[in-house]
TORVEXGU-939821 format. One record per atom (N, C-alpha, C): residue number from 0; x negated, y negated, z negated; residue in three letters; atom name. Coordinates in steps of 0.05 Angstrom, whole numbers, padded with zeros to 5 digits. Each point is the difference from the previous one (the first is absolute). Example, Ala and Ser with C-alpha at 12.3 -4.5 7.8 and 13.67 -1.06 7.14 Angstrom:
<rs>
@nr->0; xx->-00264; yy->00114; zz->-00156; rest->ALA; atom->N
@nr->0; xx->00018; yy->-00024; zz->00000; rest->ALA; atom->CA
@nr->0; xx->-00018; yy->-00024; zz->00000; rest->ALA; atom->C
@nr->1; xx->00007; yy->-00021; zz->00014; rest->SER; atom->N
@nr->1; xx->-00016; yy->-00024; zz->-00001; rest->SER; atom->CA
@nr->1; xx->00015; yy->-00022; zz->-00014; rest->SER; atom->C
</rs>
This chain:
<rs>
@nr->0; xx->-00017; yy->00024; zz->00000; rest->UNK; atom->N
@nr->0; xx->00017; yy->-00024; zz->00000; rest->UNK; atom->CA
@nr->0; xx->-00018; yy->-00025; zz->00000; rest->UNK; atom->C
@nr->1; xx->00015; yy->-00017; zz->00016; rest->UNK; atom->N
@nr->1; xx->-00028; yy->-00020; zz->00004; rest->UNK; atom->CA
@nr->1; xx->00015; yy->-00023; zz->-00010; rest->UNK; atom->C
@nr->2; xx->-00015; yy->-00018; zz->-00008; rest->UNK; atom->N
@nr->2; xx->00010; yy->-00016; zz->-00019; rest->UNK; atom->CA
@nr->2; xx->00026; yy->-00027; zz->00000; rest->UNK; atom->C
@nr->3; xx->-00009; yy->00001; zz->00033; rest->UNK; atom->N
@nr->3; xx->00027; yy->-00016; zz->00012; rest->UNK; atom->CA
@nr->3; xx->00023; yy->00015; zz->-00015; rest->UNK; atom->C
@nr->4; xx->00001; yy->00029; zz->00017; rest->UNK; atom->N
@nr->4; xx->00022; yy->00008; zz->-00006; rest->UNK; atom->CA
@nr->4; xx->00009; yy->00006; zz->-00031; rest->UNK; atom->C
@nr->5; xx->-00017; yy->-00001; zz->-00015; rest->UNK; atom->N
@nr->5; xx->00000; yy->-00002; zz->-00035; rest->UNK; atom->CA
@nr->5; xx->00021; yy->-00020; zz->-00003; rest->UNK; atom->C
@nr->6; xx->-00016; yy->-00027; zz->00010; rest->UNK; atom->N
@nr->6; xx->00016; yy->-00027; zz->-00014; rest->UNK; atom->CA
@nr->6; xx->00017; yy->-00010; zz->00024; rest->UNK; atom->C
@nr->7; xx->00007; yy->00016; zz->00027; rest->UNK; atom->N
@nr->7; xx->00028; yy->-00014; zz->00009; rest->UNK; atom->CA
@nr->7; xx->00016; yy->00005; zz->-00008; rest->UNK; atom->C
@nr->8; xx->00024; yy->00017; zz->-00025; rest->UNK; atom->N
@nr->8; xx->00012; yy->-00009; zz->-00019; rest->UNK; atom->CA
@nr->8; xx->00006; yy->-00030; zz->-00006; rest->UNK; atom->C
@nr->9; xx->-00021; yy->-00005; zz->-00014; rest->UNK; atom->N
@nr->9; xx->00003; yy->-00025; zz->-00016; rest->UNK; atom->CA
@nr->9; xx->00007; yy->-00025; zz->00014; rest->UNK; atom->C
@nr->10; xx->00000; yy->-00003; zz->00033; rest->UNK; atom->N
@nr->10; xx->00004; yy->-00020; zz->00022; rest->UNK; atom->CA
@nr->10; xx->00022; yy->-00003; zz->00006; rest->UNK; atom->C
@nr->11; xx->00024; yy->00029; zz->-00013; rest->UNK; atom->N
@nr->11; xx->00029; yy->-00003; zz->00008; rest->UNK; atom->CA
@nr->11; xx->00012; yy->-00022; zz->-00012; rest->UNK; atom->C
@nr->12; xx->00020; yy->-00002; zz->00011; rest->UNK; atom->N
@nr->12; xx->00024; yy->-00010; zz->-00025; rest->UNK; atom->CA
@nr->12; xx->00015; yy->00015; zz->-00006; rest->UNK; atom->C
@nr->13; xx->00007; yy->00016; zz->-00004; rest->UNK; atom->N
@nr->13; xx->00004; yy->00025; zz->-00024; rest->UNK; atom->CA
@nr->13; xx->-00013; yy->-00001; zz->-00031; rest->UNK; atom->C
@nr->14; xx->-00022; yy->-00007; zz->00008; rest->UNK; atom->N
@nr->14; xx->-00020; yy->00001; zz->-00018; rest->UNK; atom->CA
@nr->14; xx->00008; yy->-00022; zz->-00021; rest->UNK; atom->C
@nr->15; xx->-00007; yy->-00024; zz->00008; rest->UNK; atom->N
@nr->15; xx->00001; yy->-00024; zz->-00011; rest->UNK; atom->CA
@nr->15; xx->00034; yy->-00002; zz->-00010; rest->UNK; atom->C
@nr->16; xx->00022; yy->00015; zz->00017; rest->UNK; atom->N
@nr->16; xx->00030; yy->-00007; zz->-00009; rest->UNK; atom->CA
@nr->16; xx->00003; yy->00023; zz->-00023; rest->UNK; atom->C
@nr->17; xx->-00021; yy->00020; zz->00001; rest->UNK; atom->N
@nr->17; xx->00004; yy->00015; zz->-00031; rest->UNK; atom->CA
@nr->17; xx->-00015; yy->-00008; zz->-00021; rest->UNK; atom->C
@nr->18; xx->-00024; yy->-00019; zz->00009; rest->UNK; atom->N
@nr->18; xx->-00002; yy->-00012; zz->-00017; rest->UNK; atom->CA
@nr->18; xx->00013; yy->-00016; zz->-00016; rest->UNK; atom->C
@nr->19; xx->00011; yy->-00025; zz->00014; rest->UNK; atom->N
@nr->19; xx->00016; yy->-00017; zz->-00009; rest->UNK; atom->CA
@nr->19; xx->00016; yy->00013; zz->-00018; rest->UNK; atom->C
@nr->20; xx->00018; yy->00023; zz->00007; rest->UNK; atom->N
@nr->20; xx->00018; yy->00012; zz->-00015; rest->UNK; atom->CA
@nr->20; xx->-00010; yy->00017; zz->-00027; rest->UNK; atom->C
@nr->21; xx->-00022; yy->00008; zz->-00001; rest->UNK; atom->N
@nr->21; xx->-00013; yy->00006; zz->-00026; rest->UNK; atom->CA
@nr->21; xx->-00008; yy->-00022; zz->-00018; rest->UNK; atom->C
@nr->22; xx->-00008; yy->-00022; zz->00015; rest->UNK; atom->N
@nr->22; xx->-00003; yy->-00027; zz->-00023; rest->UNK; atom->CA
@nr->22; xx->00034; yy->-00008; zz->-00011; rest->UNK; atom->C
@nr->23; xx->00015; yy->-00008; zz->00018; rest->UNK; atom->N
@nr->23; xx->00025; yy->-00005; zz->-00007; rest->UNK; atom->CA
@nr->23; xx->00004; yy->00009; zz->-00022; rest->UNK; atom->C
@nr->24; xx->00004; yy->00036; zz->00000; rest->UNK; atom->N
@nr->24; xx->00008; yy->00017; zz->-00012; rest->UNK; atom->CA
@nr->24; xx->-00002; yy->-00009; zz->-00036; rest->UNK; atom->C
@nr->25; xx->-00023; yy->-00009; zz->-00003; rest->UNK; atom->N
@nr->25; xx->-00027; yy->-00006; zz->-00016; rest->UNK; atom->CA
@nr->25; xx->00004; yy->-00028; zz->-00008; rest->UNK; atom->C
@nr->26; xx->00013; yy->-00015; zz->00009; rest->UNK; atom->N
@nr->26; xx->00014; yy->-00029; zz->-00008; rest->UNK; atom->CA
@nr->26; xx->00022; yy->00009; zz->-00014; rest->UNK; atom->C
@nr->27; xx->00014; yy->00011; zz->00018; rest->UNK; atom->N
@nr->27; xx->00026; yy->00009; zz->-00012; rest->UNK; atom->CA
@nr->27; xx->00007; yy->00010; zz->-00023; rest->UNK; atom->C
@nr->28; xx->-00024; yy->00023; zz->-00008; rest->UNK; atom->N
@nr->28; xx->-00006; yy->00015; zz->-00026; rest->UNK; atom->CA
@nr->28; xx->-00009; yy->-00018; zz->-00018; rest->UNK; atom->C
@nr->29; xx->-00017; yy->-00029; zz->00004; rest->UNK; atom->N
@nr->29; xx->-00008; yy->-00005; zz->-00030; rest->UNK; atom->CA
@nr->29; xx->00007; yy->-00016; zz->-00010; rest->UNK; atom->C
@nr->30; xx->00030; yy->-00009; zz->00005; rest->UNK; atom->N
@nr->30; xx->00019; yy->-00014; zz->-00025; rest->UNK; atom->CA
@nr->30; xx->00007; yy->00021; zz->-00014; rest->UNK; atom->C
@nr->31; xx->00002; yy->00031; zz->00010; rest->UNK; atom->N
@nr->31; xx->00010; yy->00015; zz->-00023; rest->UNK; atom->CA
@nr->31; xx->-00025; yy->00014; zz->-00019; rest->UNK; atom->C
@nr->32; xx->-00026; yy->-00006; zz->00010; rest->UNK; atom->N
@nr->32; xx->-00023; yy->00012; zz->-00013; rest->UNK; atom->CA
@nr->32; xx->00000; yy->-00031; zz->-00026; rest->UNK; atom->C
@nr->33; xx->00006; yy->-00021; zz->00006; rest->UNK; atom->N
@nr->33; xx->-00001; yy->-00020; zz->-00015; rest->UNK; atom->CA
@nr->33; xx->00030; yy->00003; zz->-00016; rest->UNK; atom->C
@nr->34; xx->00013; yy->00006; zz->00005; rest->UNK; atom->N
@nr->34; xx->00020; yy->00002; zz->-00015; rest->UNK; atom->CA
@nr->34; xx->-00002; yy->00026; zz->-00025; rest->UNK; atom->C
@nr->35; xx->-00009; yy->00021; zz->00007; rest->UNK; atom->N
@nr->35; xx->-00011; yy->00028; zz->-00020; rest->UNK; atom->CA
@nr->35; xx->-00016; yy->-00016; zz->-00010; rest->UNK; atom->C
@nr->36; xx->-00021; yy->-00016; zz->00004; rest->UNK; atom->N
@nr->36; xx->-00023; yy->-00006; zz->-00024; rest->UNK; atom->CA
@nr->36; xx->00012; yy->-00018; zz->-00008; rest->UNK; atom->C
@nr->37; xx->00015; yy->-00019; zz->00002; rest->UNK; atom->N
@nr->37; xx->00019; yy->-00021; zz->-00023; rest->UNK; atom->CA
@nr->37; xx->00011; yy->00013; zz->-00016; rest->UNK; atom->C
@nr->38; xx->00013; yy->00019; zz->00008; rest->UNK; atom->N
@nr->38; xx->00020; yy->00012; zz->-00021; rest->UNK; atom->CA
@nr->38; xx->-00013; yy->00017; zz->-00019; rest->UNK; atom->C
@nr->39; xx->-00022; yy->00010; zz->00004; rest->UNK; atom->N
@nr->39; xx->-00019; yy->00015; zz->-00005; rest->UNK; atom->CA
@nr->39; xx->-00002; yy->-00012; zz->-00020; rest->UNK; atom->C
@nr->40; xx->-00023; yy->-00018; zz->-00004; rest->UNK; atom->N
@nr->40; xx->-00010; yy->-00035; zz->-00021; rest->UNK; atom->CA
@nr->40; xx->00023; yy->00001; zz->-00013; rest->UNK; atom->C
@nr->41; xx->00025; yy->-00009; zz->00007; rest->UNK; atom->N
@nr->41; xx->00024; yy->-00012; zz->-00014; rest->UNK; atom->CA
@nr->41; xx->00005; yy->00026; zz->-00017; rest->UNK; atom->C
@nr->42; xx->00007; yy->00027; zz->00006; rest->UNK; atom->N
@nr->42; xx->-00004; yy->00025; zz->-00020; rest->UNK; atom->CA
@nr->42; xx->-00016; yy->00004; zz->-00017; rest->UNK; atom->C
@nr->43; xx->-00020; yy->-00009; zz->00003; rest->UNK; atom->N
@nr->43; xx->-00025; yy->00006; zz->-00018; rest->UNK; atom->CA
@nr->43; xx->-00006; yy->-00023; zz->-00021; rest->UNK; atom->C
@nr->44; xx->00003; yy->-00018; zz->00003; rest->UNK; atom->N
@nr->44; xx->-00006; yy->-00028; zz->-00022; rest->UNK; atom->CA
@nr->44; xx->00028; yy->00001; zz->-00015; rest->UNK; atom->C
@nr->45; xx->00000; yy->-00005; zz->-00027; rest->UNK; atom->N
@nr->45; xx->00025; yy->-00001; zz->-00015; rest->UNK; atom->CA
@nr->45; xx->00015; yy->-00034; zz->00011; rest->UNK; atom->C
@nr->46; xx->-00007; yy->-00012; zz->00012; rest->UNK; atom->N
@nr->46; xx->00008; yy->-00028; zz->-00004; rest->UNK; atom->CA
@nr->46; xx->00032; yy->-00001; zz->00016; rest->UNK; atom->C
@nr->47; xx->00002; yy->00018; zz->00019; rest->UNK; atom->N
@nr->47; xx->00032; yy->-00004; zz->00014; rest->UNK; atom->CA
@nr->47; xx->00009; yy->00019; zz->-00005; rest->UNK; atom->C
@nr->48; xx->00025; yy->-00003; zz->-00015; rest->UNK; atom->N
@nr->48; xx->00019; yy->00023; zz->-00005; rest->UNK; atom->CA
@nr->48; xx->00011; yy->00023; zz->00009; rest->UNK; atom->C
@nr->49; xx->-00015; yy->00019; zz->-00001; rest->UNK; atom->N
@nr->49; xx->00001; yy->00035; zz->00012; rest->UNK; atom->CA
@nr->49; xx->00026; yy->-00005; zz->00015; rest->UNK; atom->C
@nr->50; xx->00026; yy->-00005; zz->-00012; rest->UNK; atom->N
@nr->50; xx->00025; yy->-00001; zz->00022; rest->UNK; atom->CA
@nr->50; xx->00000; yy->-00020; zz->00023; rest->UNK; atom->C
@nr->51; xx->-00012; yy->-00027; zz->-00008; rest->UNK; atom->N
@nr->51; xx->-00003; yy->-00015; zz->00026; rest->UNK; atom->CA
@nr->51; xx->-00013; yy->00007; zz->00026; rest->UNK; atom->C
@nr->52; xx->-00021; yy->00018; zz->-00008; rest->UNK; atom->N
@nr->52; xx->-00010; yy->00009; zz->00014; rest->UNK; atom->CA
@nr->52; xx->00001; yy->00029; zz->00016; rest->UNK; atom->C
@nr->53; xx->00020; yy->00014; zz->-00009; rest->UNK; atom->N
@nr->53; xx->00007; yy->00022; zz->00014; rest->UNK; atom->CA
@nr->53; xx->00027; yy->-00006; zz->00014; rest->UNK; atom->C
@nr->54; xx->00019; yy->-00029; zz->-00006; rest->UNK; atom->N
@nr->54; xx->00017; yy->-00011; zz->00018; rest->UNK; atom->CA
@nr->54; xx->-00008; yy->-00013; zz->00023; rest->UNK; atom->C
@nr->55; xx->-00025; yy->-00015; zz->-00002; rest->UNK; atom->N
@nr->55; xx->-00017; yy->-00010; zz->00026; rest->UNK; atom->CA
@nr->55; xx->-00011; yy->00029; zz->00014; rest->UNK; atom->C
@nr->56; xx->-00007; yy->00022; zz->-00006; rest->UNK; atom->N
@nr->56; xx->-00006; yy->00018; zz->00020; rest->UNK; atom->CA
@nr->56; xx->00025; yy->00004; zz->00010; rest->UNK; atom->C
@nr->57; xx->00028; yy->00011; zz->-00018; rest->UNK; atom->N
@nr->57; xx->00019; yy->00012; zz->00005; rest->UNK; atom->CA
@nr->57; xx->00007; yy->-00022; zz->00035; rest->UNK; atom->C
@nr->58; xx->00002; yy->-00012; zz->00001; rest->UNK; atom->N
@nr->58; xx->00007; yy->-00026; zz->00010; rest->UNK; atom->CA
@nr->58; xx->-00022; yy->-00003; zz->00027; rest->UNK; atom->C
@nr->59; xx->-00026; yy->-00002; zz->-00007; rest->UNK; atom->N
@nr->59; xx->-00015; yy->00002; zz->00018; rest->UNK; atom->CA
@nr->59; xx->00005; yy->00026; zz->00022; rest->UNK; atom->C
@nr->60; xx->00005; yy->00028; zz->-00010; rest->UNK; atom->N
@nr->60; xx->-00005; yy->00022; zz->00005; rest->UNK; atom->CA
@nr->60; xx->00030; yy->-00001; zz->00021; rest->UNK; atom->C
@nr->61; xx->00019; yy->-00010; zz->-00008; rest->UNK; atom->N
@nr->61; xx->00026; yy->-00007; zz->00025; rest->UNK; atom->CA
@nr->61; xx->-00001; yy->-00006; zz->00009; rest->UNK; atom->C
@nr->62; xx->-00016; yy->-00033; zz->00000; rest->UNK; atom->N
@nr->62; xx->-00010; yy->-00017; zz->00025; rest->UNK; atom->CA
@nr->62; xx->-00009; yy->00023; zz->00017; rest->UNK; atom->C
@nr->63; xx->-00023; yy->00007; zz->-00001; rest->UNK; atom->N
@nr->63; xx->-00022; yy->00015; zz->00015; rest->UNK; atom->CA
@nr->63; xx->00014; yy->00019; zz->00015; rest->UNK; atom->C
@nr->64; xx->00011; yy->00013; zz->-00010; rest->UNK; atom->N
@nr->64; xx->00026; yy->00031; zz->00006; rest->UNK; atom->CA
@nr->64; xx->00020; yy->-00019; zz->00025; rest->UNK; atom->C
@nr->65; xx->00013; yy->-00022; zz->-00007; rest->UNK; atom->N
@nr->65; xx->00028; yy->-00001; zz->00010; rest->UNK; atom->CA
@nr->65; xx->-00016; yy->00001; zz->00045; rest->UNK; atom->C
@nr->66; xx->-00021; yy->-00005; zz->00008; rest->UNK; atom->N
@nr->66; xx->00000; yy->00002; zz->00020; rest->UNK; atom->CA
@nr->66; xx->-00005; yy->00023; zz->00014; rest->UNK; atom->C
@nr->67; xx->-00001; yy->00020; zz->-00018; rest->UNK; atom->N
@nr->67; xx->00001; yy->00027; zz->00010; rest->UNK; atom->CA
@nr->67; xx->00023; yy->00003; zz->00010; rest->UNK; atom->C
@nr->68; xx->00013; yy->-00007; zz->-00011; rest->UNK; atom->N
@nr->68; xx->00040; yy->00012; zz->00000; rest->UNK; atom->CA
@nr->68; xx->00013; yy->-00020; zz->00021; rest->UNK; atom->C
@nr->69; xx->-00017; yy->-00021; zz->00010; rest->UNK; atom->N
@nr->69; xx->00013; yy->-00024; zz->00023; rest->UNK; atom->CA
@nr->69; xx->00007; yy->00016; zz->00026; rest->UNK; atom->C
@nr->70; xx->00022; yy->-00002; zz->00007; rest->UNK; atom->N
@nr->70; xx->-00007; yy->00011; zz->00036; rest->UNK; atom->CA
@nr->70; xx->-00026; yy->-00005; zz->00026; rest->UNK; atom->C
@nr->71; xx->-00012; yy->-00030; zz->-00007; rest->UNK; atom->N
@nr->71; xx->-00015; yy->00002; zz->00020; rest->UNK; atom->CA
@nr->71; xx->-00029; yy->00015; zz->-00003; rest->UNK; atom->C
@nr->72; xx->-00002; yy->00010; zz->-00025; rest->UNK; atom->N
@nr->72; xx->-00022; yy->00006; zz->-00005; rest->UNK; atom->CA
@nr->72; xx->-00009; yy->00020; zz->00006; rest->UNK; atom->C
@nr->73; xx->00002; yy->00024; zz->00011; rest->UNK; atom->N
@nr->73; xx->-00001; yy->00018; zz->00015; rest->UNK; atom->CA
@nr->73; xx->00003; yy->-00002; zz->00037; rest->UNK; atom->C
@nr->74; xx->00008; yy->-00014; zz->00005; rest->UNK; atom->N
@nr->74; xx->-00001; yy->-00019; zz->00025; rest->UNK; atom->CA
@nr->74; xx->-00025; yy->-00010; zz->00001; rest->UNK; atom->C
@nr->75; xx->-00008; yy->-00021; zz->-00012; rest->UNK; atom->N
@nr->75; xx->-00021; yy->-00012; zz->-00004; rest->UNK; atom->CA
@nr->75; xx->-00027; yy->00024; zz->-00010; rest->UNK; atom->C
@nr->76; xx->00002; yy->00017; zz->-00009; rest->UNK; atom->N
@nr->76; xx->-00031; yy->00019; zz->00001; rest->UNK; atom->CA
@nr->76; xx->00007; yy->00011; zz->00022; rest->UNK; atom->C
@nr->77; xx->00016; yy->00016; zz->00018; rest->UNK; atom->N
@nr->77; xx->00002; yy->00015; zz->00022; rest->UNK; atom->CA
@nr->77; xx->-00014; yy->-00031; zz->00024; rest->UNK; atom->C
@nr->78; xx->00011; yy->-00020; zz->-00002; rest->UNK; atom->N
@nr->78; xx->-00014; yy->-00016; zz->00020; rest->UNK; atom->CA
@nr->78; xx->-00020; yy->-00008; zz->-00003; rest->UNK; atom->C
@nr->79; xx->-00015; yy->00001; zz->-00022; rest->UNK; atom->N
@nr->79; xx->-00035; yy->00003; zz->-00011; rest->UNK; atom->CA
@nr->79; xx->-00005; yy->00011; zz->00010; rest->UNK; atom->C
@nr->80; xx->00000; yy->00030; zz->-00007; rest->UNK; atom->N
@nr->80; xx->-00010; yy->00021; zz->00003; rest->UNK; atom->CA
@nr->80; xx->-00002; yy->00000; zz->00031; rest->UNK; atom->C
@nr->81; xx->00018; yy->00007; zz->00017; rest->UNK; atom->N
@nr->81; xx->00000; yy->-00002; zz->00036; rest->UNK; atom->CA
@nr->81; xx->-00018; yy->-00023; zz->00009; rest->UNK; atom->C
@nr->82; xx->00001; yy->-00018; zz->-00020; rest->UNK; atom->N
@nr->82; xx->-00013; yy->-00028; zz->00012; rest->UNK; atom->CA
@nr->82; xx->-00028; yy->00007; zz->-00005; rest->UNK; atom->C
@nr->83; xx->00001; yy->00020; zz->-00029; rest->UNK; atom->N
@nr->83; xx->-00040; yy->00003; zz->00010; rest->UNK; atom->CA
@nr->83; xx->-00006; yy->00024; zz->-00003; rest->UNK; atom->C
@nr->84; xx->00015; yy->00020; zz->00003; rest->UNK; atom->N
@nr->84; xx->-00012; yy->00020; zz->00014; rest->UNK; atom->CA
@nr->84; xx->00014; yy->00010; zz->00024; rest->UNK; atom->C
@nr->85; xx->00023; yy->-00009; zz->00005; rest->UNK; atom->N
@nr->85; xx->00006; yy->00007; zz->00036; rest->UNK; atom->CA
@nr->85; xx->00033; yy->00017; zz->-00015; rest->UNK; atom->C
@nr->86; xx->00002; yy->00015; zz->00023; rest->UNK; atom->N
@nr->86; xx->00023; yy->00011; zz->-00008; rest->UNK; atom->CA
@nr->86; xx->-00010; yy->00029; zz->-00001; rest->UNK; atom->C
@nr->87; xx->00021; yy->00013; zz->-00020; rest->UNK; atom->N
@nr->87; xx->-00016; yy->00031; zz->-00013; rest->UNK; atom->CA
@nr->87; xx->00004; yy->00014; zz->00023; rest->UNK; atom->C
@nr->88; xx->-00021; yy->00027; zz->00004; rest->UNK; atom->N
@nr->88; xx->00010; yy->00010; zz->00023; rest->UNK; atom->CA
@nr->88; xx->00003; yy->00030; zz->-00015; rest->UNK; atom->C
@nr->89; xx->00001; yy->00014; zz->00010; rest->UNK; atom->N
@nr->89; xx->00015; yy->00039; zz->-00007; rest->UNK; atom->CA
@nr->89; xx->-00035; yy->00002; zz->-00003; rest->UNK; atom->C
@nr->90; xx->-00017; yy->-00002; zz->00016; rest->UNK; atom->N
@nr->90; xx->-00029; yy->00013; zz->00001; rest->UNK; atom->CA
@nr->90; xx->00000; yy->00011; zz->00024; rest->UNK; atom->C
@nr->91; xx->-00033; yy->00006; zz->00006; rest->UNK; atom->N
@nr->91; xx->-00007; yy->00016; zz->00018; rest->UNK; atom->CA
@nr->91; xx->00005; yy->00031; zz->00004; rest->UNK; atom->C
@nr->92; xx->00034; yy->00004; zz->-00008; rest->UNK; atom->N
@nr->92; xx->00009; yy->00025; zz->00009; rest->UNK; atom->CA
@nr->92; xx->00013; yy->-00004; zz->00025; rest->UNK; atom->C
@nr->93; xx->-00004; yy->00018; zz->00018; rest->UNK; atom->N
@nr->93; xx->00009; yy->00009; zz->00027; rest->UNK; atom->CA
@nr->93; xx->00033; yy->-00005; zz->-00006; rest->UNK; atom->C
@nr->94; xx->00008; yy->-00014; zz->00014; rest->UNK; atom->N
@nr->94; xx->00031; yy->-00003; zz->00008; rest->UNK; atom->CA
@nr->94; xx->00019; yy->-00019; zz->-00028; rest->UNK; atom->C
@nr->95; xx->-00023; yy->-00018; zz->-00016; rest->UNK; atom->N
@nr->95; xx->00009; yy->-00009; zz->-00022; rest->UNK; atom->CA
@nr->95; xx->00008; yy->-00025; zz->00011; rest->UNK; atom->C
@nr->96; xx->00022; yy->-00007; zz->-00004; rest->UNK; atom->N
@nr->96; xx->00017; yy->-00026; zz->-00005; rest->UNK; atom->CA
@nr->96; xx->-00012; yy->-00023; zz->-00024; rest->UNK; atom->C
@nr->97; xx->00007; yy->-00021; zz->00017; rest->UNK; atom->N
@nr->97; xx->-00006; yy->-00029; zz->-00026; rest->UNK; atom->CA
@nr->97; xx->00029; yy->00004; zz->-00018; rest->UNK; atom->C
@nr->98; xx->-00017; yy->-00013; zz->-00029; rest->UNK; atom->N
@nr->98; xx->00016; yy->00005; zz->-00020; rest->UNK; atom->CA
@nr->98; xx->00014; yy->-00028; zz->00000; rest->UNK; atom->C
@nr->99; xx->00020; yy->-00003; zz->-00012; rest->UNK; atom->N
@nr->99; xx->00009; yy->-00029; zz->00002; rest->UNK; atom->CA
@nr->99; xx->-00006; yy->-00013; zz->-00029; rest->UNK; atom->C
@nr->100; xx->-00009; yy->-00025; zz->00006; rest->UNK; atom->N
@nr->100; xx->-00015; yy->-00008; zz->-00020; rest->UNK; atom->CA
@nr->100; xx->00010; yy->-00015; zz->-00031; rest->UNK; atom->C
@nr->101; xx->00025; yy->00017; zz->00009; rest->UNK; atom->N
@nr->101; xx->00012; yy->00004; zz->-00039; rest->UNK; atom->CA
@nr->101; xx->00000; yy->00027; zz->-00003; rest->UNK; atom->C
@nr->102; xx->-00011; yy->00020; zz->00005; rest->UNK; atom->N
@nr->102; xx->00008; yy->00013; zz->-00011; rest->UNK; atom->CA
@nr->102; xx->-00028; yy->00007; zz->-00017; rest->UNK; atom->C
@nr->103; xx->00001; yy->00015; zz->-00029; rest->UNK; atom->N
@nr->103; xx->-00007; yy->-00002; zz->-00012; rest->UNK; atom->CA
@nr->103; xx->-00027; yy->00034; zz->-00002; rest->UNK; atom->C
@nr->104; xx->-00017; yy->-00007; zz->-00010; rest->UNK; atom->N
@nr->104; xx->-00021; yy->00032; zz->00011; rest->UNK; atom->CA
@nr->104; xx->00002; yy->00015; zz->-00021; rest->UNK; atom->C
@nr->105; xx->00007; yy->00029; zz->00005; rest->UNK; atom->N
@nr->105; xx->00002; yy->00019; zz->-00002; rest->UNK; atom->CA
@nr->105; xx->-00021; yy->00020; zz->-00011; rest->UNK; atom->C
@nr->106; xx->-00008; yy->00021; zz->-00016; rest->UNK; atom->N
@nr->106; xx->-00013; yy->00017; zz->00000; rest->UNK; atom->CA
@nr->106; xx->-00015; yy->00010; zz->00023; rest->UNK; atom->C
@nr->107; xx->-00032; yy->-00006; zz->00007; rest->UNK; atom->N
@nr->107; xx->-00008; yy->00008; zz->00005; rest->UNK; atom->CA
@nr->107; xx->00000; yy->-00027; zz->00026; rest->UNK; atom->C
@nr->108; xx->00009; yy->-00014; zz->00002; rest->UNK; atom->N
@nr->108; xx->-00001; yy->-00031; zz->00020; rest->UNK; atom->CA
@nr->108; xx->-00010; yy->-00016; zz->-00016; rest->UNK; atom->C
@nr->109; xx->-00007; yy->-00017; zz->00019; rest->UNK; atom->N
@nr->109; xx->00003; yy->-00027; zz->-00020; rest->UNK; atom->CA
@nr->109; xx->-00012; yy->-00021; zz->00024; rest->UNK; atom->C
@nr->110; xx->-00006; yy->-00030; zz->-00014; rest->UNK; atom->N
@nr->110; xx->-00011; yy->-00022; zz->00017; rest->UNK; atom->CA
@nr->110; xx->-00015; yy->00006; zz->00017; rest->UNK; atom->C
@nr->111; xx->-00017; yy->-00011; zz->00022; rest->UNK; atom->N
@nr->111; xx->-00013; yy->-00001; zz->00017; rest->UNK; atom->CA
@nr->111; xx->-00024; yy->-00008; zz->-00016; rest->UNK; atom->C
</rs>
């Protein structure tokens, strides 16, 4: 393997659009990594009241939850996902059909 062909990878845009989407990812995650180590602090020092503080998780922990349960939100990862990795296909089996890109992978399938 010669070395062009090593690093033409990295010249796609594939490349750089999964990047983006792993930094995102990684923005996205650290209001809640900052939110566990507040509450964390706030548990551990006697100074705020054990109940005030397990009503601010209770509370926090809904916020965070209620966009699982939205309709577009599963819309919105299926059009990620196609947008950066393409649309799923069955695989390199003889006479396999494209999968349509809600449907969800199976034992023994999975992403591209």
């Amino acid at each position: 393997m010669t070395l062009r062909a090593a690093l033409a990878p990295l010249s796609t845009g594939a490349t750089y659009r999964r990047g983006v989407f792993l930094l995102l990812g990684g923005v996205l995650l650290l209001p809640y990594l900052l939110l566990v180590t507040v509450f964390a602090e706030m548990l551990r020092t006697d100074e705020v009241p054990r109940p005030a503080v397990l009503l601010l998780i209770a509370v926090a922990t809904a916020i965070a939850a209620v966009p699982l349960f939205l309709r577009g939100t599963r819309a919105l990862e299926i059009a990620a996902r196609v947008r950066c990795f393409g649309p799923r296909t069955a695989g390199s089996t003889p006479g396999a059909t494209a999968m349509s890109a809600t449907a969800r992978p199976t034992a023994g399938t999975g992403y591209r």
